[in-house]
N, C-alpha and C positions, 0 to 999 in steps of 0.2 A: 568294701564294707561287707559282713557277713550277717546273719540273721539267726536265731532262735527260731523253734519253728512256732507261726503264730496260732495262739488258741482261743482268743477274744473274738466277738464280732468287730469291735475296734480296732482290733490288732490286724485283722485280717484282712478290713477296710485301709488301714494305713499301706500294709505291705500292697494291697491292689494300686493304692496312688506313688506308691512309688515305683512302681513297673513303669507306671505309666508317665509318669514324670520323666523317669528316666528314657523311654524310647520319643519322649517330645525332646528331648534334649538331640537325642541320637539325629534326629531330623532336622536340628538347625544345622547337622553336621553334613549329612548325607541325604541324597533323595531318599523315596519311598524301598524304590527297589533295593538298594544297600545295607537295608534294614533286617537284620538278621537274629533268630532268636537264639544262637549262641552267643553271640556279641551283646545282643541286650541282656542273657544270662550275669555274661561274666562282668556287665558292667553294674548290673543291680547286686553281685555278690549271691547268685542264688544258683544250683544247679537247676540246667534245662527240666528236667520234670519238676520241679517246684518252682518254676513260674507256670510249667502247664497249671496248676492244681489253682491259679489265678486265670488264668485263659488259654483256651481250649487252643490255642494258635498264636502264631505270630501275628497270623491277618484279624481276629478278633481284637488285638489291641489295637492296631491302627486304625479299624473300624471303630471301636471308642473314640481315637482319639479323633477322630475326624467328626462324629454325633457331635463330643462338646467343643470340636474349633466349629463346627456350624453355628451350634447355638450362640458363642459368646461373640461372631461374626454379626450375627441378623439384631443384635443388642446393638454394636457400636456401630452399623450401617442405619441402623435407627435415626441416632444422632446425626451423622453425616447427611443424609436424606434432608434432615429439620435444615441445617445448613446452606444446603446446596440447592434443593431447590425451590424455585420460588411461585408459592401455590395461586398466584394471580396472573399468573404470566398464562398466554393461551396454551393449547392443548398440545400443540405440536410442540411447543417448548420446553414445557413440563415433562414431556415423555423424554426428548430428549436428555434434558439436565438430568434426569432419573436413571438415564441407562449410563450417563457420563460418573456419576457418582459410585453405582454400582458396579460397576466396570473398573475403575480406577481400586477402591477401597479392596475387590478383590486380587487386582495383580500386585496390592501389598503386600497380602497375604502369600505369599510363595510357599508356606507348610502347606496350608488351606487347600491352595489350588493344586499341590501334586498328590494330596489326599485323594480329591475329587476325582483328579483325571486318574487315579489308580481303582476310584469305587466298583465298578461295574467289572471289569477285567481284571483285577486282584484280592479285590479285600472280600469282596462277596463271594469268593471260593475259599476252601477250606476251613470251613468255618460250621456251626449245625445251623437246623432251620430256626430255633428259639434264637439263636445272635441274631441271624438276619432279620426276623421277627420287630427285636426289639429299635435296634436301628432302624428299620423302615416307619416303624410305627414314631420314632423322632423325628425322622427325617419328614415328613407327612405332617407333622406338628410344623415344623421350622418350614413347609412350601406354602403350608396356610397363612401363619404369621408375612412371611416376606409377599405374599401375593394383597395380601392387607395392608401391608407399604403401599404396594403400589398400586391398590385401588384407590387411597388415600390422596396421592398426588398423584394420579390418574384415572380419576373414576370413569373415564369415559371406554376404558380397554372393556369396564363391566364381567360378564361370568369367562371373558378371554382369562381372564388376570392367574389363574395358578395353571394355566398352559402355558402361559409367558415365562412366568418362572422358572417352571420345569425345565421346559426347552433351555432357557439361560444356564441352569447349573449343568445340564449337558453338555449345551456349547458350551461351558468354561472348560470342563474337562476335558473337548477335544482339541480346541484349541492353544493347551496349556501342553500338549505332546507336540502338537503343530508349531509350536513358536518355540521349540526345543531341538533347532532339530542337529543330527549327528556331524560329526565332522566331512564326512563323506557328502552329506549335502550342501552344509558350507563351504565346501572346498566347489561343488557345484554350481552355487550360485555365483561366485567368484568368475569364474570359466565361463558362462554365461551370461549376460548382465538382464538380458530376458527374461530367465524364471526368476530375477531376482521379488515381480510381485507376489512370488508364491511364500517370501519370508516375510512370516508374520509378527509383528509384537502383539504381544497378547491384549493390552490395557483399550488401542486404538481398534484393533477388531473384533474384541469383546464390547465394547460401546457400538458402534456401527451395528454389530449384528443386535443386540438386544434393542436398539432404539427402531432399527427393522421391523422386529419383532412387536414393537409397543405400538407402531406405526398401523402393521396390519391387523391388529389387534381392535383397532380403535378404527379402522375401517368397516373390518368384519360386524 
């Protein structure tokens, strides 16, 4: 597809969602890493310096895109949360069922989570201080909102609760490298049958560790 160059604030709003449309697509294809601003060029019909003149970088738009898969994330774990657990049940249970739900709903999300594990080590370089700015100042929104989840059906973690979080969307994203790993390590664990405890699936020790974390939480 080819473009006009656009001259509305409408116009120029559309051509921004379709960049960005277009490299969410490029990602159900490819991880994070593969994601290349010639390739998203030639696939949105735009040359490389006219998609710069929409963002400043390759890594500013996966930082977008990653602000709104957060946001539309902490919406439908909302719902799953009403679901799953159950707010009369005691405390150790509820943290539990909490971290099992929030755990699960995110190794659904596999854009979400190789977003995240790319945040700190990718997307937040090359980029200016006003991008990071604005994404942090969402992302600070979205740790308030989900730490109010889980004061909700954990009030007992109390002023822990956006430490808990925090912590969680870290461990997702180191875990989500960890539970990926190369051929060269598969082919080790193989050979091995010992380090095979070191191969992890993300969903079972993304639960474990955040219901850890809810656990010590509600100690402290």
């Amino acid at each position: 597809m080819t473009f006009q160059r656009a001259r509305s604030a409408e116009q120029r709003e559309a051509r921004r969602r379709t960049i960005l449309d277009t490299a969410l697509a490029m990602l159900d294809e490819m991880p994070v890493a593969d994601v290349s601003l010639n390739e998203l060029s030639r696939r949105v019909g735009l040359a490389k310096s006219n998609v710069l003149r929409y963002f400043e970088s390759r890594e500013a738009v996966l930082l977008e895109l990653l602000q709104v898969a957060l946001r539309d994330w902490l919406a439908e774990v909302a719902d799953e949360l009403a679901a799953g657990v159950d707010r009369d049940a005691p405390a150790r249970l509820r943290g539990d069922a909490f971290a099992a739900v929030v755990a699960q709903s995110l190794a659904r999300r596999t854009v979400l989570c190789d977003l995240i594990g790319a945040q700190a080590g990718v997307l937040e370089h090359n980029v200016s201080v006003d991008v990071v700015v604005r994404f942090k100042q969402s992302a600070l929104a979205g740790l308030e909102s989900m730490a109010d989840l889980l004061r909700s059906y954990v009030p007992e973690v109390g002023e822990e609760a956006a430490s808990v979080c925090l912590t969680a969307m870290i461990l997702t994203g180191g875990l989500w490298t960890h539970c990926r790993p190369s051929p060269s390590a598969l082919a080790a664990y193989e050979a091995d049958p010992a380090l095979r405890a070191l191969h992890l699936e993300l969903a079972p020790a993304l639960q474990h560790g955040l219901a850890t974390l809810i656990s010590g939480a509600m100690a402290r």
